[in-house]
Backbone as CSV, one residue per row, in Angstrom:
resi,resn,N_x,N_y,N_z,CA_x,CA_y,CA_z,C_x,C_y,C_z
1,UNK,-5.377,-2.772,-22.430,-4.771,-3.470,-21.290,-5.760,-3.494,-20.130
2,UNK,-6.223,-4.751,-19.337,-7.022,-4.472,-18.202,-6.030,-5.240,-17.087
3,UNK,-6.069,-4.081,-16.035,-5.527,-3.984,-15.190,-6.352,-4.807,-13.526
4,UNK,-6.128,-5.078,-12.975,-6.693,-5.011,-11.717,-5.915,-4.881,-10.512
5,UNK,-6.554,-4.129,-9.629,-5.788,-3.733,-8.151,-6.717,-3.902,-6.997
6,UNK,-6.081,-4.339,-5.606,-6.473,-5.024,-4.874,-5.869,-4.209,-3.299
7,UNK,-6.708,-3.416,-2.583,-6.335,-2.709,-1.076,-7.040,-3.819,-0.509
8,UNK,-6.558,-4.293,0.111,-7.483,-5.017,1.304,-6.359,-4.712,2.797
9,UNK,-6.214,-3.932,2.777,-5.040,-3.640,4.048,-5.721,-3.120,5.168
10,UNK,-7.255,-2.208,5.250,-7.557,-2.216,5.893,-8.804,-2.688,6.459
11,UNK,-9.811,-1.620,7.029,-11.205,-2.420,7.124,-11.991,-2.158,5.969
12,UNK,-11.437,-1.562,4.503,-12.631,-1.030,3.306,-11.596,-2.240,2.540
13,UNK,-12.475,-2.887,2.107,-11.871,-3.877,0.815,-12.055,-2.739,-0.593
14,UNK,-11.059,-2.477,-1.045,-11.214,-1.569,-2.275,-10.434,-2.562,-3.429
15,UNK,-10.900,-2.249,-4.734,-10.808,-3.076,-5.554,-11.378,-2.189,-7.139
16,UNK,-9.919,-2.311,-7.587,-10.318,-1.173,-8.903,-10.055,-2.200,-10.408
17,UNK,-10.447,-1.553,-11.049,-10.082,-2.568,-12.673,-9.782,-1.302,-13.785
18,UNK,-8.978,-1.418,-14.138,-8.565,-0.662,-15.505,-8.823,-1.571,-16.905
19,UNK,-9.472,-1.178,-17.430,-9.917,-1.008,-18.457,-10.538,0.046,-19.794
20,UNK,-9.421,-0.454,-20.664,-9.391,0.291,-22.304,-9.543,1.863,-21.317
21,UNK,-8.522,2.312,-20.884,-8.186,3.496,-20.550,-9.527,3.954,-19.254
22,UNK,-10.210,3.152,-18.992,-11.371,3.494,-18.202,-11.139,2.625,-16.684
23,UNK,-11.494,3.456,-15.338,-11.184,2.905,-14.055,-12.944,2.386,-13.614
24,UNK,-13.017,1.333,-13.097,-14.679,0.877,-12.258,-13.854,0.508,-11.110
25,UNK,-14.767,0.819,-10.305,-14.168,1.313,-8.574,-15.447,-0.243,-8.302
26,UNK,-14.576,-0.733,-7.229,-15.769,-1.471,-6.055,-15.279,-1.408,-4.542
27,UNK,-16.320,-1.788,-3.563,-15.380,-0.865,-2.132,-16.816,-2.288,-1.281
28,UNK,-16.010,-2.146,0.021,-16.863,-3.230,0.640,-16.382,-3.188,1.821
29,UNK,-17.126,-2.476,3.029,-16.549,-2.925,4.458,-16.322,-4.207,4.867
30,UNK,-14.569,-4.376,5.156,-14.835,-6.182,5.327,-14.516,-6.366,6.550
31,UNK,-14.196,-5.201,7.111,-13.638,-5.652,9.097,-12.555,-6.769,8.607
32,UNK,-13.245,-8.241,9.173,-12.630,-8.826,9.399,-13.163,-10.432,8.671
33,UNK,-13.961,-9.927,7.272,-14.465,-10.621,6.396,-13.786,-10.838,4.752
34,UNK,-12.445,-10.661,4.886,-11.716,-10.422,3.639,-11.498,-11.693,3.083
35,UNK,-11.394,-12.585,3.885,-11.252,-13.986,3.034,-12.754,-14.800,2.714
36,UNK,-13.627,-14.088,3.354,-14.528,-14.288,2.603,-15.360,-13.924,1.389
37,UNK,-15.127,-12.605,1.197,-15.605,-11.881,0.147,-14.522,-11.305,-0.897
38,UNK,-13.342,-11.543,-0.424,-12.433,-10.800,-2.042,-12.845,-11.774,-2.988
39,UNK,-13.172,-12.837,-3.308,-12.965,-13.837,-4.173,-13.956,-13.020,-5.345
40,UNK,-15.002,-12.997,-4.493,-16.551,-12.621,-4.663,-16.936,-11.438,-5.166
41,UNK,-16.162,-10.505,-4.638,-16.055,-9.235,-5.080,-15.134,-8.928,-6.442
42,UNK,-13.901,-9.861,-6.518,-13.680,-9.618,-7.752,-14.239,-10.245,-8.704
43,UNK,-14.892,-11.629,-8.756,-15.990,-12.079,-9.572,-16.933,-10.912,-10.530
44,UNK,-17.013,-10.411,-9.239,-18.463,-9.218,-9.601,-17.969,-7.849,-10.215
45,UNK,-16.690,-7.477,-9.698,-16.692,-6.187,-10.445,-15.909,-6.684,-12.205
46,UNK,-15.401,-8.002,-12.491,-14.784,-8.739,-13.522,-16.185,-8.774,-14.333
47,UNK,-17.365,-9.241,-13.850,-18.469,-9.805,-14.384,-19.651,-8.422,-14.992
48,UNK,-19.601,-7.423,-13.775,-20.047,-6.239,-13.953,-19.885,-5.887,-15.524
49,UNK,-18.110,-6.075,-15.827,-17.249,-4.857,-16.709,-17.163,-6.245,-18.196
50,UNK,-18.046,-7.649,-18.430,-17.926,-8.169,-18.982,-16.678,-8.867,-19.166
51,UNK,-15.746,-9.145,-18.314,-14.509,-9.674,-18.410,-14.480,-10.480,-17.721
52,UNK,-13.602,-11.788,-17.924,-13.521,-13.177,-17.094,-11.544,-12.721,-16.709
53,UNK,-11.415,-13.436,-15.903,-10.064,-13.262,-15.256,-9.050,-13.492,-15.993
54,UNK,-9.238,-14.744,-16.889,-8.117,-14.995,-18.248,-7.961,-13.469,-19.323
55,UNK,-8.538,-12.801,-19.059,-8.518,-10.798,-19.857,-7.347,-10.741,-19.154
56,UNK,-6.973,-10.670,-18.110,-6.610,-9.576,-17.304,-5.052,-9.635,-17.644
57,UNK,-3.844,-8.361,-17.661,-2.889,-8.464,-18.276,-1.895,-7.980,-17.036
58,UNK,-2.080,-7.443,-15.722,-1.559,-6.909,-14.843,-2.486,-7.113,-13.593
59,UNK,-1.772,-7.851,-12.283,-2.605,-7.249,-10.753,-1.823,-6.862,-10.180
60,UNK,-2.098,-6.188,-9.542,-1.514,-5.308,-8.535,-2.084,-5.518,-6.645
61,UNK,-1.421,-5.039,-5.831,-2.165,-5.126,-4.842,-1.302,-4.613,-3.759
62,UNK,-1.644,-3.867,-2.756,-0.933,-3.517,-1.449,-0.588,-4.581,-0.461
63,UNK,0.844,-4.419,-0.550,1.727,-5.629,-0.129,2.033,-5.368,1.880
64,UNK,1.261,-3.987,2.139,1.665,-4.085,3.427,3.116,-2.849,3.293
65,UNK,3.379,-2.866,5.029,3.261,-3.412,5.878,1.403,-2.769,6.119
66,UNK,0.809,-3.936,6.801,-0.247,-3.349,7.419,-1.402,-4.390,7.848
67,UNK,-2.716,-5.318,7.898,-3.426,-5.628,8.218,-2.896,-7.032,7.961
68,UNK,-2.451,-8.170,8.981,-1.566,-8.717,8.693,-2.163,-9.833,7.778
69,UNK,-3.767,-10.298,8.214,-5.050,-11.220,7.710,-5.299,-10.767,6.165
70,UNK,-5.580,-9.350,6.293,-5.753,-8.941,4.638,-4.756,-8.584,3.896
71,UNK,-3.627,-8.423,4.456,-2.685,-8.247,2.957,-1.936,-9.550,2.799
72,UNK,-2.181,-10.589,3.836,-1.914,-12.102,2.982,-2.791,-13.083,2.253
73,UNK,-3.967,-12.719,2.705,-5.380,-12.835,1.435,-5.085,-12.566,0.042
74,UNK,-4.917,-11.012,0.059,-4.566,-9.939,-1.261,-3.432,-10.883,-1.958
75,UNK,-2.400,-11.079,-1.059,-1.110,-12.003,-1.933,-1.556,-13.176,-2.419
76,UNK,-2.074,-14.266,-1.736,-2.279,-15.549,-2.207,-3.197,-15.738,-3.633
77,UNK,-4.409,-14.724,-3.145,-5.429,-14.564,-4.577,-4.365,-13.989,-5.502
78,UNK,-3.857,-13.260,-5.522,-2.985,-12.056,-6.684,-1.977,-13.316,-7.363
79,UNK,-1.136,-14.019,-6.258,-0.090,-14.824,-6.650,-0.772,-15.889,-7.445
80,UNK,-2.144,-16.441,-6.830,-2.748,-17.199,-7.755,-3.209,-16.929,-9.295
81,UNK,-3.311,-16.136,-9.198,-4.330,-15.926,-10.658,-3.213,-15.014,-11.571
82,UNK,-1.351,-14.415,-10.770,-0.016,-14.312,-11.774,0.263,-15.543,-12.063
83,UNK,0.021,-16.231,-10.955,0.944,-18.147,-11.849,-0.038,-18.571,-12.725
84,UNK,-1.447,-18.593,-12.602,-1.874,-19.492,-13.569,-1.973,-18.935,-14.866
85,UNK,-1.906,-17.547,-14.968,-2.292,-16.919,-16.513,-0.840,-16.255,-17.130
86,UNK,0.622,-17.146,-16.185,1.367,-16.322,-16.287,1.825,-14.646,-17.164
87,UNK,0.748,-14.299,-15.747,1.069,-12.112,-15.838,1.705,-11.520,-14.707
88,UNK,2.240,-10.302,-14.835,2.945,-9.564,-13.961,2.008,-9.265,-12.550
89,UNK,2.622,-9.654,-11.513,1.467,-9.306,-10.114,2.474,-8.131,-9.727
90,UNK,1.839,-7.129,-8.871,3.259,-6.328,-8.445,2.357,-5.869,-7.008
91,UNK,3.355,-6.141,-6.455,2.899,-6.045,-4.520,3.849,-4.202,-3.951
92,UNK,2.776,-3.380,-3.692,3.121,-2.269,-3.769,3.421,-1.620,-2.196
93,UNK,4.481,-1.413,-1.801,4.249,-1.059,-0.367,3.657,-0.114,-0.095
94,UNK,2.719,-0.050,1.249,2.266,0.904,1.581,2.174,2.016,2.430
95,UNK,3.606,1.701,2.974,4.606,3.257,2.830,4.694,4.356,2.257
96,UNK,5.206,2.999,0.929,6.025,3.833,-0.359,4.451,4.825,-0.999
97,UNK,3.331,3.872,-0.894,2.425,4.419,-1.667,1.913,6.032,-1.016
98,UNK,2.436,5.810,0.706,1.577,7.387,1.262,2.590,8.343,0.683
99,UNK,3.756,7.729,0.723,4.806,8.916,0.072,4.577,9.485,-1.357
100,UNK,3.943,8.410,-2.220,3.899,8.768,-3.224,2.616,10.148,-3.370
101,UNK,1.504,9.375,-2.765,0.687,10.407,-2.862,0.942,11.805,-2.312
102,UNK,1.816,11.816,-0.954,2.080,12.981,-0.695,2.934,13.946,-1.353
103,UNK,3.856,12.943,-2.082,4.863,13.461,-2.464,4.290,14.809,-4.221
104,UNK,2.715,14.073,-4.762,2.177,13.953,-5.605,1.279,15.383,-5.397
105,UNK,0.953,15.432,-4.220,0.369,16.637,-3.884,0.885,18.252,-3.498
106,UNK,2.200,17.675,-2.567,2.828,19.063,-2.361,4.284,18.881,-3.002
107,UNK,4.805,18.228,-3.914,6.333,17.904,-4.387,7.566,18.261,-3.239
108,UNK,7.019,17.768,-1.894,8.118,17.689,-0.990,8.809,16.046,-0.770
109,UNK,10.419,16.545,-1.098,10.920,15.167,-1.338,11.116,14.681,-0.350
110,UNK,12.024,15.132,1.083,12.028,14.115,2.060,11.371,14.372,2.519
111,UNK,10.954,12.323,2.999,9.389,12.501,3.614,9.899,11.436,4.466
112,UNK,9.156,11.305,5.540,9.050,10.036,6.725,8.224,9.886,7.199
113,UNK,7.364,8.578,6.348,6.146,8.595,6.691,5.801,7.038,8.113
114,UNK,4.785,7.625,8.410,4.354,6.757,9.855,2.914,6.189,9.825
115,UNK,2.945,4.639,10.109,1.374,3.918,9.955,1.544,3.205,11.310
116,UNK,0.109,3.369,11.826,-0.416,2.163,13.119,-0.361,0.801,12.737
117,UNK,0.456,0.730,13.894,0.846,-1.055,13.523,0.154,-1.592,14.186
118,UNK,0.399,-2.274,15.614,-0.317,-2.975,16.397,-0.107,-2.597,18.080
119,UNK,-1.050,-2.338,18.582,-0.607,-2.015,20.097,0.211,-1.195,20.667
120,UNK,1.330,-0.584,20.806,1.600,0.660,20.896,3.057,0.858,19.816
121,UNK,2.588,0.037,18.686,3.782,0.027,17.700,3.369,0.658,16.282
122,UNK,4.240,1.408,15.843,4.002,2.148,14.319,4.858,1.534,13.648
123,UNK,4.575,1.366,11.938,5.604,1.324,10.675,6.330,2.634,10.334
124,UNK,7.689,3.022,9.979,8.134,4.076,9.474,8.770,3.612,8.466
125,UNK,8.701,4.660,7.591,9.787,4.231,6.332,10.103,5.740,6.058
126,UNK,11.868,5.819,5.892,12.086,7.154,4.965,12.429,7.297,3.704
127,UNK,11.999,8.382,3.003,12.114,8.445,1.687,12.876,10.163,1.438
128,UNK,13.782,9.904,0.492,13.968,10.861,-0.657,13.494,11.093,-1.698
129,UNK,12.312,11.267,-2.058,12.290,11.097,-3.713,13.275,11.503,-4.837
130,UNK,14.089,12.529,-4.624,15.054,13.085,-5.602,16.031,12.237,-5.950
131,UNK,16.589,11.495,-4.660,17.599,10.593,-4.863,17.084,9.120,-5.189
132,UNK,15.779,8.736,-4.629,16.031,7.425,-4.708,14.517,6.892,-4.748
133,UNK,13.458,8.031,-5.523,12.141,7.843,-5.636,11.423,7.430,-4.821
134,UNK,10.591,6.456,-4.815,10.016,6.302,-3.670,10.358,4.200,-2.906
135,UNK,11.792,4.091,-3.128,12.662,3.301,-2.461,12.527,3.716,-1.238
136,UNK,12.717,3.219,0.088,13.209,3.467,1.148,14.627,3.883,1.489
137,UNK,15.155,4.837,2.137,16.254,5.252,2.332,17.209,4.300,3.020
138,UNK,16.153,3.670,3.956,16.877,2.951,4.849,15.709,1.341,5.337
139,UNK,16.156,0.542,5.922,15.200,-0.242,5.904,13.712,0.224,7.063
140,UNK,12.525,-0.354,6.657,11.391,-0.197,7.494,11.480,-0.750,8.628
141,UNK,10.742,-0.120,9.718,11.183,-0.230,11.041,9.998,-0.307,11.673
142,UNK,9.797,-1.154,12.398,8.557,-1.404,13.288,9.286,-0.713,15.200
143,UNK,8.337,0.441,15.469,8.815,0.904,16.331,8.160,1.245,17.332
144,UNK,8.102,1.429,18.715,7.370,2.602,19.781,7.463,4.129,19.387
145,UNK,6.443,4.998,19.717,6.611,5.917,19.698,8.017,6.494,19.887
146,UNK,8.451,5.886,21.544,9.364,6.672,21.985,10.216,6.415,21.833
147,UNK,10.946,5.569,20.404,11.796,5.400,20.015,12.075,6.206,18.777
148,UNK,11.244,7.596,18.272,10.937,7.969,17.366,12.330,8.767,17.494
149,UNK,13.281,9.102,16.165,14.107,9.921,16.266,13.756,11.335,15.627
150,UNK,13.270,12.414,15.744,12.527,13.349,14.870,13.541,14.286,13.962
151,UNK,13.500,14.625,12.925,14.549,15.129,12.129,13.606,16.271,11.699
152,UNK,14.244,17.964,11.595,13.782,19.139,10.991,13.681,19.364,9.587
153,UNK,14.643,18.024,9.410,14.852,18.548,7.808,13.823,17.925,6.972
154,UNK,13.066,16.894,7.592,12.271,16.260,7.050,10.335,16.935,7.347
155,UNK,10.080,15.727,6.374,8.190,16.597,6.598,7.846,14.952,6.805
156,UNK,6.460,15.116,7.790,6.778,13.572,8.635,4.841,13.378,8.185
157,UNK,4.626,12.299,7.579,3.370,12.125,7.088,2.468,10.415,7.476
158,UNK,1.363,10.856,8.429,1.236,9.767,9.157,-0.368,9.529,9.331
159,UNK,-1.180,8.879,9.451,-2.565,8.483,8.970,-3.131,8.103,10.882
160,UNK,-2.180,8.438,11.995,-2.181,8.280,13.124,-1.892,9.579,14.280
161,UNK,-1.452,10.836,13.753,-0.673,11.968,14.880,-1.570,12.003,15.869
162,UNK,-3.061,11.919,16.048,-3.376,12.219,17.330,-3.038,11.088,18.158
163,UNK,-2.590,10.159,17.825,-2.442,9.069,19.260,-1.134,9.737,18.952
164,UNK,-0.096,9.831,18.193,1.268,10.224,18.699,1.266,11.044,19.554
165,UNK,0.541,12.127,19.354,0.203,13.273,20.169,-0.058,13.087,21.428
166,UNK,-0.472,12.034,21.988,-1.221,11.858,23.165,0.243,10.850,23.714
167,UNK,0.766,10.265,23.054,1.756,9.359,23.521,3.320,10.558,24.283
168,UNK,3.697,11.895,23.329,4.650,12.122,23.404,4.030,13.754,23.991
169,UNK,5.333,14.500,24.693,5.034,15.290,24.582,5.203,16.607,23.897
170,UNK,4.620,17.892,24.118,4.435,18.647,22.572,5.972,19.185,22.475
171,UNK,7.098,19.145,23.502,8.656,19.953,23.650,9.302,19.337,22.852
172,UNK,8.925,17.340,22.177,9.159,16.864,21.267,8.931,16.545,20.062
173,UNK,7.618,17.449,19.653,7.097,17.228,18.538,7.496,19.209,18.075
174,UNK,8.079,19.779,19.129,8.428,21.580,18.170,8.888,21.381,17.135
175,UNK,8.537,22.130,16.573,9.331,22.598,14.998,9.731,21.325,14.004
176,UNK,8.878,20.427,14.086,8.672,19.101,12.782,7.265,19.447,12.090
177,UNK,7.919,19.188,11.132,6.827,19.127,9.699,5.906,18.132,9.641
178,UNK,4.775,18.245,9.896,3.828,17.229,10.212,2.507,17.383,9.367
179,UNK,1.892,16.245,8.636,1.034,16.153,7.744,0.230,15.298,7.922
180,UNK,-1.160,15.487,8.609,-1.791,14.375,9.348,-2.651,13.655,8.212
181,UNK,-1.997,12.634,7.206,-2.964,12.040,5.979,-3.963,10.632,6.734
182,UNK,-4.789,10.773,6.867,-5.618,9.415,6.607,-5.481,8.736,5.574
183,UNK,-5.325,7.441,5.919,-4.751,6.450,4.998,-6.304,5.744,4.673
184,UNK,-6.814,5.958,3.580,-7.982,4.852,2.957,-7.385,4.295,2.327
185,UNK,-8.127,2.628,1.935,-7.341,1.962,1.012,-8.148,2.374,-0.506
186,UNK,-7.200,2.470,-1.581,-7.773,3.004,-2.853,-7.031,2.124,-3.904
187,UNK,-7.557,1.415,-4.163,-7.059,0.417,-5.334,-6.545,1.072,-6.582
188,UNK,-7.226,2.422,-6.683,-7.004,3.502,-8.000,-5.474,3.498,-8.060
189,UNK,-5.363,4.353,-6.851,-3.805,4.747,-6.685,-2.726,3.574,-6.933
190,UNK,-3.318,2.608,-6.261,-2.082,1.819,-6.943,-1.862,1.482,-8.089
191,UNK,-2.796,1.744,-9.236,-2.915,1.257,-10.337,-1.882,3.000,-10.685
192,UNK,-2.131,4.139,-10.432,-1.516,4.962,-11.161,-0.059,5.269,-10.539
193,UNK,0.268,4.462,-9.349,1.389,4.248,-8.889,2.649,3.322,-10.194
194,UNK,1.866,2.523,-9.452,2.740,1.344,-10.443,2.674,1.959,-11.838
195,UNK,2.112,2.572,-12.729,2.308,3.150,-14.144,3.248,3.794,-14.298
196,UNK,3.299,4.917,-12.952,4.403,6.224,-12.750,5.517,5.305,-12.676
197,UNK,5.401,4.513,-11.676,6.905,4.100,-10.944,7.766,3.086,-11.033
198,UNK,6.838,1.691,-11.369,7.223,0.457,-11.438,7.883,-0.149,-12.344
199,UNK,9.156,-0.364,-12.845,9.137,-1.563,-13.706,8.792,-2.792,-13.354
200,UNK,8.244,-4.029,-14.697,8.104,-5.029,-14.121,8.351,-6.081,-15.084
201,UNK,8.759,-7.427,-14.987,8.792,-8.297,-16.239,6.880,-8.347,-16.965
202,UNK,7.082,-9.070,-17.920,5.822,-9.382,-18.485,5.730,-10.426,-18.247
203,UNK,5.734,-10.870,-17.180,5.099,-12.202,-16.980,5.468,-12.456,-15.348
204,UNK,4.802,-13.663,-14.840,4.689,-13.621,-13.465,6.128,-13.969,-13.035
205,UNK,6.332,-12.875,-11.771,7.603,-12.789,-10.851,7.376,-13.005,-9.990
206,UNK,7.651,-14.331,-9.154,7.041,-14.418,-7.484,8.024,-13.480,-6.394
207,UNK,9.114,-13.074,-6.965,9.560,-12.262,-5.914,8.973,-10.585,-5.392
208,UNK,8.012,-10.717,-6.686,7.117,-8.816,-6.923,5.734,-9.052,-5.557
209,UNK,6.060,-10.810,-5.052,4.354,-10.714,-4.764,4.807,-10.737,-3.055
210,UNK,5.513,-11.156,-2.506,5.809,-11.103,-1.176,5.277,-9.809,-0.198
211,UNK,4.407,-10.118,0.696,4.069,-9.422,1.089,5.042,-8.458,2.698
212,UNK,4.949,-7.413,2.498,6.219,-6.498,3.397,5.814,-6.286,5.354
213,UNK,6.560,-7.101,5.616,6.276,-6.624,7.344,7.362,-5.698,8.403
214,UNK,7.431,-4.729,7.159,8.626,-3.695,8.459,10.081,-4.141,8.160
215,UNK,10.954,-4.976,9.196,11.817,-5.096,9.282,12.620,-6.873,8.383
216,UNK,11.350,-7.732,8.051,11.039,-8.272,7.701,10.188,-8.854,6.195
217,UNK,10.179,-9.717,5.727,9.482,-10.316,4.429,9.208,-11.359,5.216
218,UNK,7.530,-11.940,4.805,7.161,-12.800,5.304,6.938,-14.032,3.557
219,UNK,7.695,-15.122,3.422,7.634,-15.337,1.738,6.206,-16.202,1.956
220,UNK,5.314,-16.748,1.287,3.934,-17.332,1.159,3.975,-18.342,-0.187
């Protein structure tokens, strides 16, 4: 089965391929050069590994919420090349994905995790894993800091705490569980995400490819 997965959410264009049980990594600072070079880059790591795009049996790609330019790039290429070879695309949130990894590292189930959105706004999403894997508990929320509601019972995992830190003060951040992850984009993970977690049809689903904005779906 060759797989391919697609981060372009932030400023590292990451871009992985599975193949016959084997992962080839490619990575590319794109700032603000993603629609110029994903095309290009997957050409090359396809061409590298001897494979033309008609191989490929699964893409994958981070659906957001997050870089609003590159994760609608990531969709349009992904959606293109599920319709024409009709295969499964699967658009992975990237929420769900910090939960997963965290969840992967220390097996703590509730989690509420937090990403930099834009200007003095964050993404949150909460999760149970026990009850409801790595679904959202409740819907994603594009928020201010100081609209943050903080819960003890939870462990709060965020790729941003020192600006929270600087935004709030410390009488409101006592006694929360806090896990300061940097978020890189890693094309790997989503490929061993979606294995763990995903069902999907065998063949292309345009509703898997929509890319996620918080409170919102933006359809393409």
């Amino acid at each position: 089965m060759n797989i391919l997965s697609i981060d372009s959410s932030g400023e590292i264009l990451s871009i992985d391929l599975k193949k016959n049980n084997k992962y080839y990594s490619y990575s590319d600072q794109q700032k603000s050069r993603a629609s110029q070079i994903i095309l290009s880059s997957i050409d090359k790591i396809m061409s590298d590994n001897k494979l033309d795009v008609s191989d490929l049996n699964l893409v994958i790609f981070n659906k957001g919420p997050a870089s609003f330019t590159g994760t609608r790039i990531a969709a349009s290429v992904c959606q293109a090349i599920g319709y024409s070879l009709n295969i499964p695309v699967v658009g992975v949130n990237s929420l769900s994905l910090m939960a997963y990894k965290f969840y992967c590292e220390y097996s703590i189930s509730k989690i509420t995790c937090i990403k930099k959105a834009y200007g003095d706004k964050y993404y949150m999403g909460e999760f149970d894993i026990d009850k409801s894997q790595y679904v959202p508990t409740s819907d994603l929320s594009l928020c201010s800091s100081n609209q943050f509601k903080f819960d003890s019972s939870t462990h709060y995992v965020s790729d941003c705490w020192e600006q929270i830190k600087l935004e709030l003060d410390e009488k409101s951040l006592a006694n929360i569980n806090i896990t300061d992850q940097l978020y890189e984009p890693n094309a790997k993970v989503l490929i061993d995400y979606v294995e763990d977690e995903v069902k999907y049809r065998n063949e292309f689903d345009l509703k898997m490819t929509f890319p996620d904005y918080a409170n919102h779906t933006i359809d393409i």
